[in-house]
C-alpha positions in Angstrom: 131.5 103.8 84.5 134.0 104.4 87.5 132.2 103.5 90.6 134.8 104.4 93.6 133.2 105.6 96.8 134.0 108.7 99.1 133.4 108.4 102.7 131.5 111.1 104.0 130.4 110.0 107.5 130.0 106.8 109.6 126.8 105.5 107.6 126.7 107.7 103.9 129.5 107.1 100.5 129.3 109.2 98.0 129.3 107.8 94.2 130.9 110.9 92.5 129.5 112.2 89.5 131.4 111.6 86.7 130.0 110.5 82.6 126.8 111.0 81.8 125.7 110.9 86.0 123.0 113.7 85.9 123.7 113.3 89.9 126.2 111.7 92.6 125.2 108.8 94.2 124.4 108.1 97.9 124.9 104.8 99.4 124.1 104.0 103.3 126.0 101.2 104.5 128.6 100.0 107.5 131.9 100.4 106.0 132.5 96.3 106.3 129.1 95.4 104.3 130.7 97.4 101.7 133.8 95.5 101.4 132.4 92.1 99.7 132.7 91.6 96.2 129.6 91.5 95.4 128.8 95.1 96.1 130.6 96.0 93.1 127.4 95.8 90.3 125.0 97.4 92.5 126.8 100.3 93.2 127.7 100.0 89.4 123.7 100.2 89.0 123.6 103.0 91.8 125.3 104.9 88.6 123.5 103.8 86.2 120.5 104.9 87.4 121.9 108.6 88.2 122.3 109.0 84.2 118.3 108.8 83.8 116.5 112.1 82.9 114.4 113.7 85.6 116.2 112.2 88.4 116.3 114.9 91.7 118.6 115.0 94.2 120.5 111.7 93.7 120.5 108.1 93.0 120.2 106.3 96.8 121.0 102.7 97.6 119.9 101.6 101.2 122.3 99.0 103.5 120.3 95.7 102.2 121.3 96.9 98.7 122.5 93.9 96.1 122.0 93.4 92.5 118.6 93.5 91.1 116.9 94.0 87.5 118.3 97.4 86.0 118.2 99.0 89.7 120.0 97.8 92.4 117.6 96.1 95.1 117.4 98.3 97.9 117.5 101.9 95.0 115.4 104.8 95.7 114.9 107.6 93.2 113.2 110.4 92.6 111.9 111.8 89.1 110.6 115.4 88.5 107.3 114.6 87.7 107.0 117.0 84.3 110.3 115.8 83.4 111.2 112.9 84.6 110.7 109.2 83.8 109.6 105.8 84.9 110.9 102.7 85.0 109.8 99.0 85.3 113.3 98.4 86.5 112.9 100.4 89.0 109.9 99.3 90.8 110.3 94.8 90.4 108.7 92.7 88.9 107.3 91.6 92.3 104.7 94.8 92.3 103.8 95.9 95.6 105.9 93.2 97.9 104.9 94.1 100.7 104.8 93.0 104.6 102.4 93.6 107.2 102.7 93.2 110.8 100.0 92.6 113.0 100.0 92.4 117.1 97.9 90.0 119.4 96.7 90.1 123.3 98.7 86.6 123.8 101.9 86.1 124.9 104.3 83.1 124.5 103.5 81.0 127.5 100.0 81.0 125.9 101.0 79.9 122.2 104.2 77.3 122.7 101.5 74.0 123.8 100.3 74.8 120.2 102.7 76.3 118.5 103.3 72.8 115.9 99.4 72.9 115.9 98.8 76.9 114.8 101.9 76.6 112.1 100.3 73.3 110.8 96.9 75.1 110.6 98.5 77.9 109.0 100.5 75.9 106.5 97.4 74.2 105.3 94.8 77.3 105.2 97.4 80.1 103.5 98.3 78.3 100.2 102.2 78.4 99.5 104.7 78.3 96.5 105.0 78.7 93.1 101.8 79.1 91.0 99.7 78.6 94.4 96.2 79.2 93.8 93.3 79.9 96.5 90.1 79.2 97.6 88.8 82.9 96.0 87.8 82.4 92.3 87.1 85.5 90.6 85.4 86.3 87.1 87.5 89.0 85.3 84.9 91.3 85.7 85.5 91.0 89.8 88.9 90.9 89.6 89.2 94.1 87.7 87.2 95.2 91.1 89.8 94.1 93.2 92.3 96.1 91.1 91.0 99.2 91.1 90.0 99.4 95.2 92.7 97.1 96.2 92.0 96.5 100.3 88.7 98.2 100.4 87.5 95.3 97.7 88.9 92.9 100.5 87.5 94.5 103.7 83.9 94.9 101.9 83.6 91.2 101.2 84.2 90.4 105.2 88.2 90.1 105.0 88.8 92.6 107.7 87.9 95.7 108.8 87.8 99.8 108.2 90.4 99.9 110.9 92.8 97.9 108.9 92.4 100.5 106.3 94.1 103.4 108.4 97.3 100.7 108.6 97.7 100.3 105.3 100.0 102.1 103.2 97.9 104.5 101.1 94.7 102.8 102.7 95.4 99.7 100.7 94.2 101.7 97.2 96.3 103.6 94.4 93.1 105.8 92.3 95.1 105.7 89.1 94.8 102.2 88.3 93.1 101.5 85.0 92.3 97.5 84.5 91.6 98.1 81.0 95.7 98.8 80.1 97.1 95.4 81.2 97.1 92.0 79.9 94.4 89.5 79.3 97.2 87.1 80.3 98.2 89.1 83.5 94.0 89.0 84.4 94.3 85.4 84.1 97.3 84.7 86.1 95.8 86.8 88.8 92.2 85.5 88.5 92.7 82.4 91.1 95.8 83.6 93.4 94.3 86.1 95.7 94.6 84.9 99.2 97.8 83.0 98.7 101.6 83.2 99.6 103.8 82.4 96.7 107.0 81.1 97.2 110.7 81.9 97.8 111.6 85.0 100.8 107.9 85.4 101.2 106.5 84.0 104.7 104.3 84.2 107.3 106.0 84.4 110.7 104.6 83.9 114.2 106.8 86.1 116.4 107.8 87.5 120.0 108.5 91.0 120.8 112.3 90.3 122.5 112.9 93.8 122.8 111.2 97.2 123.0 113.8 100.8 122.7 111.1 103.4 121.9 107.9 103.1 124.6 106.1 105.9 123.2 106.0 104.9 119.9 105.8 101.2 120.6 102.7 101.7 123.1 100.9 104.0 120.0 101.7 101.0 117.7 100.5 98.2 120.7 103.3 96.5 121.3 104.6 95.1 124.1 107.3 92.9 125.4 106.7 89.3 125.3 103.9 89.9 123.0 102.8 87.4 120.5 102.6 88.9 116.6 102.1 88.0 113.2 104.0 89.3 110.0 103.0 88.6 106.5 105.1 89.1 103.6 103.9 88.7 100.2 103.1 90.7 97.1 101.2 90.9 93.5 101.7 87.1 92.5 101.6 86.1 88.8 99.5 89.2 87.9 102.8 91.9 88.9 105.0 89.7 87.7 103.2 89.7 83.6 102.7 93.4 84.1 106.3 94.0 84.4 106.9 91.9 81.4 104.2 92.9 79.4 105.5 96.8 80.4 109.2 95.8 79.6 108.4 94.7 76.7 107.2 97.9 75.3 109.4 100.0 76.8 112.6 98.3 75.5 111.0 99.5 72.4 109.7 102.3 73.2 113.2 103.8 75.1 115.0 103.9 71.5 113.1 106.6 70.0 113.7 109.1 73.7 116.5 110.6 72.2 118.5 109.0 75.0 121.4 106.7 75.3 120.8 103.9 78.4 123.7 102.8 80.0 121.7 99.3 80.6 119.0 98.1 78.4 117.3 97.0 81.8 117.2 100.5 82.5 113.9 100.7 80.0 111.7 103.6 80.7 109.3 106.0 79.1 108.8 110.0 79.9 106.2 110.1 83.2 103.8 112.3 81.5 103.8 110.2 78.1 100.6 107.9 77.0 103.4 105.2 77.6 104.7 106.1 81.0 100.7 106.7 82.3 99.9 103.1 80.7 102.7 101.9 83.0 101.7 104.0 86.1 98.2 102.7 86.0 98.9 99.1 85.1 101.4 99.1 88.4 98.5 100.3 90.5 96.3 97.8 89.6 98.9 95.3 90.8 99.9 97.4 93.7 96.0 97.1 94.7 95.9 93.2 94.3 99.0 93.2 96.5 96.6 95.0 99.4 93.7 92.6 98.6 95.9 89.8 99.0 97.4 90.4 102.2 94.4 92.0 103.6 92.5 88.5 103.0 95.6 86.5 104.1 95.7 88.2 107.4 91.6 87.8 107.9 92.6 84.1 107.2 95.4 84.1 109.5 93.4 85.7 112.3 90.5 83.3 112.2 93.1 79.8 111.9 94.5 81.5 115.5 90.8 81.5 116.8 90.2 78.0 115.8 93.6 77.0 116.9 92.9 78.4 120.7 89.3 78.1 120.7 89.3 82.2 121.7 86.9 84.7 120.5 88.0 88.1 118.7 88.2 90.3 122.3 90.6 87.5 123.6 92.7 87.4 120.6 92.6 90.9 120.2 95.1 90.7 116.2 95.5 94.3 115.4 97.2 95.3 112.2 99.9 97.6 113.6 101.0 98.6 109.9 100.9 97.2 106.1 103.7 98.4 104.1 105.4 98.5 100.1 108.7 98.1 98.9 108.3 97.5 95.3 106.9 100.5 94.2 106.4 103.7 92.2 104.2 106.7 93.5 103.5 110.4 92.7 104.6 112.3 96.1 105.5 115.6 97.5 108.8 116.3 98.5 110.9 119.4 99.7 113.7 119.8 96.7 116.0 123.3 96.8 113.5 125.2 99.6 110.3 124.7 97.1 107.4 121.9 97.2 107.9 119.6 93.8 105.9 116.9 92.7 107.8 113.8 91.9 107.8 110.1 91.0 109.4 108.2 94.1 110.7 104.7 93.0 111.5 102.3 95.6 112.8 99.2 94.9 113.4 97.0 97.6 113.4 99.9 100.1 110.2 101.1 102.4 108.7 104.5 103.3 109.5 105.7 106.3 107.0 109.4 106.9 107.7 111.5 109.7 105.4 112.6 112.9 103.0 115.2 111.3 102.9 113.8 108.0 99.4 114.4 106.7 98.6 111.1 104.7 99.4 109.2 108.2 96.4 108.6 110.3 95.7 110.3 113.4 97.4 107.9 115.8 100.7 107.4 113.9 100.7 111.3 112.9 101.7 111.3 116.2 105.4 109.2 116.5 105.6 109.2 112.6 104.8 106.1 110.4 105.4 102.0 111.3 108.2 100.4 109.3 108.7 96.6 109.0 111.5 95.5 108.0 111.9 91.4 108.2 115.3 89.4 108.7 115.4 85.8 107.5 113.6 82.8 109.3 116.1 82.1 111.6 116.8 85.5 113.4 115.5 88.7 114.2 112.9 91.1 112.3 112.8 94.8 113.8 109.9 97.7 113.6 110.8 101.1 113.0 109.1 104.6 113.0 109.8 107.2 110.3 111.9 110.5 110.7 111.9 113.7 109.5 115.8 113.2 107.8 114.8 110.5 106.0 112.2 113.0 104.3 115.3 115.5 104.0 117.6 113.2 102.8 116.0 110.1 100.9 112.7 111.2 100.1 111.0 109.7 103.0 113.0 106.1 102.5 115.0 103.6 104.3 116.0 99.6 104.1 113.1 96.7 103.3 115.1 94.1 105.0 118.6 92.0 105.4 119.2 92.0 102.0 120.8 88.7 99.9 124.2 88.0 100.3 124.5 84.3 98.3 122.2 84.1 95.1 119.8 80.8 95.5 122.4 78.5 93.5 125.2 79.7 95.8 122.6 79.2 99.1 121.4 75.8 98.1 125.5 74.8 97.6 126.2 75.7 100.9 123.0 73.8 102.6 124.3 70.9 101.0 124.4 67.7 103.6 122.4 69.9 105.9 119.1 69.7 107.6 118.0 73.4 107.7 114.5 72.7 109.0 116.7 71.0 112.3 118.9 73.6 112.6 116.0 76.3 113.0 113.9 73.9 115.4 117.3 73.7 117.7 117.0 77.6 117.6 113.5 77.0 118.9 111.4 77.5 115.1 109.1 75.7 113.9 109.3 75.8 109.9 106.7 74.7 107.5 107.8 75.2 103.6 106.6 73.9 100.1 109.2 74.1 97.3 111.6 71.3 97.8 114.8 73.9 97.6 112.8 76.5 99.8 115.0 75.9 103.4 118.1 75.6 100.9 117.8 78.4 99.0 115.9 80.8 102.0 119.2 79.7 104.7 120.1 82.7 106.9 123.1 82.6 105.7 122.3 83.6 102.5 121.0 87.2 104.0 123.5 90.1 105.3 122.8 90.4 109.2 119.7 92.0 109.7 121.0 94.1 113.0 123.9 95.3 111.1 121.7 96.4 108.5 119.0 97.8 110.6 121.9 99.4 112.6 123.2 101.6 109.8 119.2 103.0 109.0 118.9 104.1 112.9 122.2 105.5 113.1 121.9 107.7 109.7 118.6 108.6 111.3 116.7 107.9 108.5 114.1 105.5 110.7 114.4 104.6 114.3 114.4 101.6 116.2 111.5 100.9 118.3 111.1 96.9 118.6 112.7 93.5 118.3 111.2 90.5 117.3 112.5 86.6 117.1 110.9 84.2 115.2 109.4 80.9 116.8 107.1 79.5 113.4 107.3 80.3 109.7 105.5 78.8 106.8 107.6 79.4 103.8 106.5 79.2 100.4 
């Protein structure tokens, strides 16, 4: 499938519509991140996935966009939601990644005498890496709690507060999800990793507000310059991950009798409104809950290690959750397609919701400037908040960028650390770096990421979110 790209203004390429493309393609990028090589297969997937029935509009890829299962990471697509279909592929199998950002009353002259000390104490009370488990051990029968109310599971056993709620995407709860269609293996996997990290891009990073360009919308949000702020990025753990496989699996199967030809087997998928698309829907909100659990009790643990750390009380810390959001994700929304109100399956994969001022499901305080979005750089330079807009709802569904986005695949990042003391390297930049997996640092290198600013640049400029804050890093615990 021909995948050559028209220009059609500073930040937007079209991906014509040729074959068996139901719709053109729409790709927001700087015209130099679009020259590398390894653009070619994801925009190669941007097609791909503008062949699939039920798909509106057109098939998006955001700036941080590179290869990814079936989708490109960084796709957004919209499916009529009579007609249209879902697709594993198109959410991850990292359900509900997610990142949430919280503020604090402290600035950096108050945390750099401890700053070893707080990333030490973080490092040992958030558990890290691959197959991590934590101090919560639940019976099925509580799990399958935690799945269907997500956050509000977490906040009622003392992890937080009702106010934490508001900042969460979707209040930290999809309804639909039904325990009883996934996995006994999924159940087990997830049964004793709630409250912990994982491992490789997911962090928890210690920050400083470097730079603020919106006031109004940074002062509803409670930021300020200089301010000291935690992010936390992390998602569904072993339990996502067996629910995508467990869906692939009988999808693959299931996608032969459609009627349909797939361009890519990865590209599995079932009708929305079939018993098999549902069974799918509610399994991925039951990891999309666990996802809210688990950084709603991570940042509860967070908060209270920065207590101990300072020997402050609550009032003096004053950790705020400024917003929790989801970039691996499938959800029934409302969107504006041809003049008329539609109802339609949104898949974002590897891209973020950005809402507009006014939207109802925001909460009073951020119906105001429009919604918080996070969107993290690597460990060693800048992360950047954002506020939604009312073109991105015109144009991508309410969407924008999740992050830098990978430029080197692990086995190409840990070549080029080679010889190299990455953990130095950030502590010469002034970061303190914690990790567990022995090719973590390799593998996680900045220069395996495109450049955050560039990236961040194009979503401002398009208008499709708008820049309101800068952060640096000065400690990260990696998994």
């Amino acid at each position: 499938m021909a995948t050559e790209l028209k220009q059609i203004d500073k930040y937007r390429w079209e991906v014509p519509k040729t074959g068996d493309m139901r719709v053109p393609g729409i790709v927001y990028s700087s015209a130099s991140m679009l020259q590398a090589d390894k653009q070619k297969e994801p925009l190669k997937q941007v097609a791909n996935v503008a062949t699939l029935p039920g798909i509106l509009k057109a098939s998006l890829a955001m700036p941080d966009m590179h290869w990814g299962y079936g989708f490109p990471i960084g796709g957004v697509a919209a499916f009529d939601w009579e007609s249209g279909i879902i697709s594993p592929g198109g959410v991850g199998y990292d359900i509900n990644c997610g990142v949430r950002l919280a503020t604090t009353s402290l600035v950096e002259k108050d945390v750099q005498p401890k700053l070893k000390d707080l990333v030490n104490a973080l490092y040992r009370n958030i558990p890290s890496g691959v197959g991590s488990t934590g101090s919560i051990k639940l019976s099925i029968s509580e799990e399958k709690k935690v799945l269907k109310r997500g956050s509000h599971w977490a906040v009622q056993q003392g992890f937080g507060t009702d106010s934490d709620l508001e900042h969460t995407e979707d209040g930290g709860c999809m309804p639909n999800a039904d325990p009883d269609v996934i996995s006994q293996r999924a159940l087990e996997r997830g049964r004793k990793q709630l409250g912990t990290l994982g491992s490789g891009n997911h962090f928890l990073e210690i920050g400083i507000v470097e730079t603020v360009y919106e006031p109004e919308a940074a002062q509803v949000f409670g930021i300020f310059e200089g301010q000291v702020t935690l992010m936390l990025h992390s998602g569904s753990r072993g339990l996502g991950y067996q629910i995508c496989d467990d869906s692939l699996a009988f999808m693959t199967k299931h996608v032969q009798k459609l009627g349909f030809d797939l361009p890519d087997r990865q590209l599995a998928c079932a009708m929305i409104q079939s018993e098999e698309g549902m069974r799918y829907y509610n399994a991925m909100a039951c990891a999309a809950n666990y996802a809210w659990a688990n950084r709603q009790i991570m940042m509860h643990q967070s908060r209270e290690v920065f207590l101990r750390v300072f020997g402050i009380g609550p009032r003096d810390l004053g950790m705020n959750l400024v917003y929790d959001v989801c970039h691996n994700i499938a959800k029934k929304e409302t969107h504006i397609i041809d003049g008329k109100k539609q109802s339609v399956c949104v898949h974002r994969k590897g891209a973020t919701r950005s809402f507009p001022p006014g939207h109802e499901v925001l909460c009073d305080e951020h119906r105001r400037v429009g919604q918080p979005v996070i969107i993290p750089g690597d460990m060693g330079t800048a992360s950047y908040v954002l506020v939604g807009t009312e073109k991105a709802m015109e144009e991508t569904f309410g969407s924008t960028c999740h992050g830098a986005g990978r430029v080197l695949s692990r086995k190409a990042a840990k070549k080029a650390s080679k010889g190299r003391a990455i953990h130095r390297e950030l502590e010469d930049k002034g970061i303190i770096v914690k990790w567990t997996g022995r090719s973590t640092l390799a593998e996680e290198l900045p220069e395996a990421y495109k450049d955050i600013s560039e990236v961040v640049e194009v979503v401002h400029g398009a208008g499709i979110s708008k820049k309101v804050a800068k952060l640096r890093p000065i400690g990260v615990v990696k998994g």
